[in-house]
C-alpha positions, -999 to +999 in steps of 0.1 A: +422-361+171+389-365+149+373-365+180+385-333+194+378-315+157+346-333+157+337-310+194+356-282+186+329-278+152+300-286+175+312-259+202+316-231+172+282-243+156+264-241+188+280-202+196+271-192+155+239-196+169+241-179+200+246-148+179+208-152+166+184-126+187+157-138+203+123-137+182+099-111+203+063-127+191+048-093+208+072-072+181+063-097+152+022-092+163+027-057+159+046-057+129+021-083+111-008-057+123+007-030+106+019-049+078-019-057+072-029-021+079-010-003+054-019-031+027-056-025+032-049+009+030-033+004-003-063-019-015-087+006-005-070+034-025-067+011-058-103+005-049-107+043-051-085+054-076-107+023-102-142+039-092-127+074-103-115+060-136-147+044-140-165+078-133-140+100-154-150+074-185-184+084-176-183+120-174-162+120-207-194+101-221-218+123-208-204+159-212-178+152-243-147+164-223-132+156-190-141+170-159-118+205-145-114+186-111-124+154-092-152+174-078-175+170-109-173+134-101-192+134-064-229+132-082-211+096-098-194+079-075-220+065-044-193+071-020-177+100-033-183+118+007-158+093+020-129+095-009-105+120-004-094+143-040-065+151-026-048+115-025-049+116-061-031+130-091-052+140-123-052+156-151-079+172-169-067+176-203-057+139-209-083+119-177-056+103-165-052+096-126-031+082-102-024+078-067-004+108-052+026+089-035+040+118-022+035+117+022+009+135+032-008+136-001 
């Protein structure tokens, strides 16, 4: 009786795992790719966002006040051509900036 018990579990554990899909390595590549994508993404826009506070603190320095808009900042940051204003917030009464999180923004 302990033996029919013992391969009734086995049968049931065997099926439990039947129920498991299949891993697709091709799906988990892609995933993993853009899983690394949108974190370098992210790093270069923290990488962006510290060069504009570093330039804002500059500015402040320079001209006593913050800059109206993040286009003051192009003569102070070397790669200013490739950053794109629009993916941040700011405001020009306090300095503060962020990233916009908002899609398309």
């Amino acid at each position: 009786m302990k033996r029919l018990f013992f391969i009734i579990f086995v049968i049931l554990t065997f099926m439990s795992a039947c129920d498991e899909k299949p891993k697709n390595p091709v799906a988990e590549v892609g995933d993993n790719l853009i899983n690394s994508y949108k974190k370098g993404m992210q790093a270069g826009a923290i990488a962006n966002l510290h060069a504009l506070k570093m330039a804002i603190q500059v500015y402040y320095a320079e001209n006593d006040k913050y800059p109206e808009n993040l286009d003051e900042l192009s003569n102070l940051v070397k790669s200013s051509s490739e950053i794109d204003f629009s993916g941040f917030d700011y405001d020009p009464e306090s300095g503060s900036i962020s990233i916009n999180n908002s899609p398309g923004g």
